[in-house]
C-alpha positions as CSV (number, residue, x, y, z in Angstrom):
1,X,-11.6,-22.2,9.5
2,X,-8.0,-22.3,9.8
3,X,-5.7,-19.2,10.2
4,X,-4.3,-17.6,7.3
5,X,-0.5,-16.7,7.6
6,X,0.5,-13.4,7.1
7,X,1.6,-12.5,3.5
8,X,4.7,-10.0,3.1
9,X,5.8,-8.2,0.0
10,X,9.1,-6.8,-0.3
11,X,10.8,-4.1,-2.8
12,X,13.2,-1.1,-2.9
13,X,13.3,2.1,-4.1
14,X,16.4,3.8,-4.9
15,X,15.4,6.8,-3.4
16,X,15.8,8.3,0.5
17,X,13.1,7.3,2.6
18,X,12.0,10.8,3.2
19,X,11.4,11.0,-0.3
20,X,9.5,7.4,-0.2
21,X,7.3,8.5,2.9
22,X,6.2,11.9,1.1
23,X,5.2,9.6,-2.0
24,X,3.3,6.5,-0.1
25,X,1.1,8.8,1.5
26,X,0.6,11.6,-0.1
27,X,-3.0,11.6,-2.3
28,X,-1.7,13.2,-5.2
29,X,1.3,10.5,-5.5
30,X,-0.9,7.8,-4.4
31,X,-3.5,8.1,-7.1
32,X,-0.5,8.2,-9.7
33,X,1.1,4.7,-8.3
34,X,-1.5,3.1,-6.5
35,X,-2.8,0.1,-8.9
36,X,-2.1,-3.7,-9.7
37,X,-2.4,-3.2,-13.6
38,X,-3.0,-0.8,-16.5
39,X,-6.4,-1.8,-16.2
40,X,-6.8,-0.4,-12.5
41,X,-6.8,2.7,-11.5
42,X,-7.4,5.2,-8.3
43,X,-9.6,8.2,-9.0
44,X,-9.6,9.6,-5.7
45,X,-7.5,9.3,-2.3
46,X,-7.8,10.6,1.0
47,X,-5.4,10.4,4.0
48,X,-5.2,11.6,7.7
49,X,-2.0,9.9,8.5
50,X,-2.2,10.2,12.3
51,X,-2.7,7.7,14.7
52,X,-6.6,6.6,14.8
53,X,-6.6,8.7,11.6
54,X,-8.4,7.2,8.2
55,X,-7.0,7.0,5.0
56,X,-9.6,5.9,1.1
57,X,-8.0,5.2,-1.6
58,X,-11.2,4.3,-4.4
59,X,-9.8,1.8,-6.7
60,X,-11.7,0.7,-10.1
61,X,-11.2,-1.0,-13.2
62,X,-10.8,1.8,-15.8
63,X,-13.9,0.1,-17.7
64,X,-15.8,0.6,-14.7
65,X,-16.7,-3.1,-14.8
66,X,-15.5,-3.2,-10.7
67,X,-14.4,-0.9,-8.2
68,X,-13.8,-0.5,-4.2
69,X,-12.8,1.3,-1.4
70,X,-9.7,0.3,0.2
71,X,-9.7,2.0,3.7
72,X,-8.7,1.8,7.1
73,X,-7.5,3.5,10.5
74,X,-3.7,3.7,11.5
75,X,-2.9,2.1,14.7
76,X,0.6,2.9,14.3
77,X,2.4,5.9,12.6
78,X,6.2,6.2,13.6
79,X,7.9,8.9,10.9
80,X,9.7,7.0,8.1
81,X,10.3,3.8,10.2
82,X,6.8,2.4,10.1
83,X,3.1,2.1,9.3
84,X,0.6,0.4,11.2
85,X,-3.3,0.0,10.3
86,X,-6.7,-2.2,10.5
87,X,-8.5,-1.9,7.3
88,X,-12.3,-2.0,7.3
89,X,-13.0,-5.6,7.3
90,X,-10.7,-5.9,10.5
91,X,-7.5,-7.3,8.4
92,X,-4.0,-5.5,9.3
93,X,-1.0,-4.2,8.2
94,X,2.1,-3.2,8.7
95,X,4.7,-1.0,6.2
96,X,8.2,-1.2,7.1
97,X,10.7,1.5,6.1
98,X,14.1,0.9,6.2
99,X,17.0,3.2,4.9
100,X,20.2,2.0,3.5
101,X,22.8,3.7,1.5
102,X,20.6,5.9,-0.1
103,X,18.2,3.3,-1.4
104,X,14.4,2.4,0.5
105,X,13.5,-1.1,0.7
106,X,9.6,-1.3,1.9
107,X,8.1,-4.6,3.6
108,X,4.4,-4.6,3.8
109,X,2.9,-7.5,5.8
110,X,-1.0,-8.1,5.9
111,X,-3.5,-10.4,6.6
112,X,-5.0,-11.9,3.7
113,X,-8.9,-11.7,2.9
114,X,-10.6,-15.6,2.2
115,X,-12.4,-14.7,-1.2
116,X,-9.1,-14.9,-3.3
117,X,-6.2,-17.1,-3.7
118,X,-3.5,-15.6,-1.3
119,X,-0.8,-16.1,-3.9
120,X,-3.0,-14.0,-6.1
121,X,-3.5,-11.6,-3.2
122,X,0.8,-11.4,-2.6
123,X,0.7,-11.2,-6.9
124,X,-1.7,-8.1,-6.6
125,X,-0.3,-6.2,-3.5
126,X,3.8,-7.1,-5.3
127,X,2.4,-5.5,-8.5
128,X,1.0,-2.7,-6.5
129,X,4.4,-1.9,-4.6
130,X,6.6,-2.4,-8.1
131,X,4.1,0.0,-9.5
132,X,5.1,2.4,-6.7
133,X,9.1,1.9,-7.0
134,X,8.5,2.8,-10.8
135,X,6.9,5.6,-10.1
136,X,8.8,7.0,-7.3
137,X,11.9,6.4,-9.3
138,X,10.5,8.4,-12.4
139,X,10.4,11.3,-10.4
């Protein structure tokens, strides 16, 4: 099989990254942000962000037609710089945080799974993270 490249999606918030970092891993923010479409959402969230620590996010369709856990253990946790994890299937990631003038641009790069398209996959995690500047903004 041959290797998949990385995917990375980009975005910023115009917000302070301590103000970003409290809302991308906080449960109670991340069940308000955390899906692709209208149609998506995240009933429940957990996070031990730590290194070796596990974060669940549940995410379903809202008819309940589909749903998963999207989980995994941080390798890396550096305060508001960086965020480093392997998700159950053994995938990675890696959240960038970087602070300018006030405003917060994330970079999330991650291995993409083989069931789906990985332009679908980059469309899916991108709606995911502009969900997330919305919301963080609104606040």
């Amino acid at each position: 099989m041959a290797e998949q490249t990385k995917i990375t999606v980009e975005a910023t918030v115009n917000a302070p990254v301590e103000k970003v970092w409290k809302a991308w891993n906080t449960p109670a923010d991340i069940i308000q942000w955390n899906t692709p479409d209208p149609s998506w959402h995240t009933p429940s969230s957990e996070n031990d962000l730590r290194i070796n620590g596990k974060f669940k996010n549940r995410m379903e369709a809202k008819d309940g037609s589909f749903g998963f856990d999207f989980e995994g253990t941080y390798d890396k946790v550096e305060l508001y710089k960086e965020i480093a994890y392997t998700m159950a299937d053994g995938r990675t990631a890696t959240t960038l945080f970087t602070e300018k003038n006030g405003k917060t641009t994330l970079a999330t790069t991650f291995d993409p799974e083989t069931e789906n398209d990985p332009e679908f996959q980059k469309q899916g995690w991108q709606a995911i993270l502009n969900n997330f500047v919305k919301y963080v903004e609104s606040k």
